[in-house]
C-alpha positions in Angstrom: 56.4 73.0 6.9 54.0 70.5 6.5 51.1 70.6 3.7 48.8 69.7 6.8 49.8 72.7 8.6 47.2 75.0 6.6 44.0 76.8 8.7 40.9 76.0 6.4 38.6 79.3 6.4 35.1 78.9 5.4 32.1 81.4 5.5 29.2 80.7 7.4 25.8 81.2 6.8 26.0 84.9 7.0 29.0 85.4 4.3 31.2 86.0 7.6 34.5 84.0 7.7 35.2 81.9 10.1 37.7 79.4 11.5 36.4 75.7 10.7 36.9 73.7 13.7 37.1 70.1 11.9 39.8 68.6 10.1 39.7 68.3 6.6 38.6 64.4 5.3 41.6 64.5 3.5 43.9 65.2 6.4 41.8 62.2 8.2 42.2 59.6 5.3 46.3 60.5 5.3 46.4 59.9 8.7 44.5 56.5 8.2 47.0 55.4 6.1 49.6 56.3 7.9 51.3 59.6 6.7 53.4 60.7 9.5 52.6 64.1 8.6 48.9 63.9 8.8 49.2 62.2 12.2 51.7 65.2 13.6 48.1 67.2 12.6 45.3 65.2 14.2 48.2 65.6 16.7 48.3 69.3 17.0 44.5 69.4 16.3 43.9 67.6 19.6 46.9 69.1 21.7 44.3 71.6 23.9 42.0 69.1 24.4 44.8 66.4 25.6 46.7 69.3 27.8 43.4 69.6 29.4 43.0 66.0 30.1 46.7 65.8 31.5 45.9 68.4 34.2 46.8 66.9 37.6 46.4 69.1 40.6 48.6 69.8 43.3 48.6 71.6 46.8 51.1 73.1 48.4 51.8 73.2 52.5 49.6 76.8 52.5 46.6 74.5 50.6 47.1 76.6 47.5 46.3 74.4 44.1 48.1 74.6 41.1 47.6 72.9 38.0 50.5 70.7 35.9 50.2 68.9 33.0 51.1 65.1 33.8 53.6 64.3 30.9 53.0 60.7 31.5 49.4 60.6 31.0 50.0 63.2 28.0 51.7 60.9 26.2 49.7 58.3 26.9 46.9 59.7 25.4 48.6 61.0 22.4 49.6 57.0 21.7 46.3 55.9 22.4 45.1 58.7 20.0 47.2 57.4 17.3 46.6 53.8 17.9 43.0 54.6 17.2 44.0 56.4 14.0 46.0 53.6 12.6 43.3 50.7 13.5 40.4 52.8 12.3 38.0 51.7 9.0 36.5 54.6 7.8 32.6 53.1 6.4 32.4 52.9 2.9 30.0 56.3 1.2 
């Protein structure tokens, strides 16, 4: 298990917990600089929203559509994702 794998919970403004939907800076810099294990994350952060971009539809001979992911494209976009991550300069504070 990787120590990138952990959900951050935070509370919002009402003292509620709640899931955070961004990644931790720290998980961002690792992946920056390479750690393998911080890019599986970004990875698995992204994976619905990559899925959803992969969707290609197809009809059958009745003119029903059904929805597959296009692995091609998939991995395309998760190569493009983490050529972005290793060419990107994070602005100094």
């Amino acid at each position: 298990m990787s120590k990138y794998n952990n959900k951050r919970r935070s509370n919002n403004s009402n003292g509620n917990s709640s899931n955070n939907n961004l990644l931790p800076l720290h998980v961002i810099m690792a992946a920056v600089s390479g750690d393998a294990g911080a890019i599986r994350a970004v990875l698995r952060h992204y994976k619905g929203y990559i899925l959803t971009l992969s969707l290609k539809p197809f009809y059958d001979e009745y003119g029903r559509r059904y929805l597959f992911v296009d692995e091609e494209l998939r991995r395309e976009l998760e190569t493009r994702l983490i050529t972005k991550i290793l060419t990107f300069k994070p602005k100094a504070a």
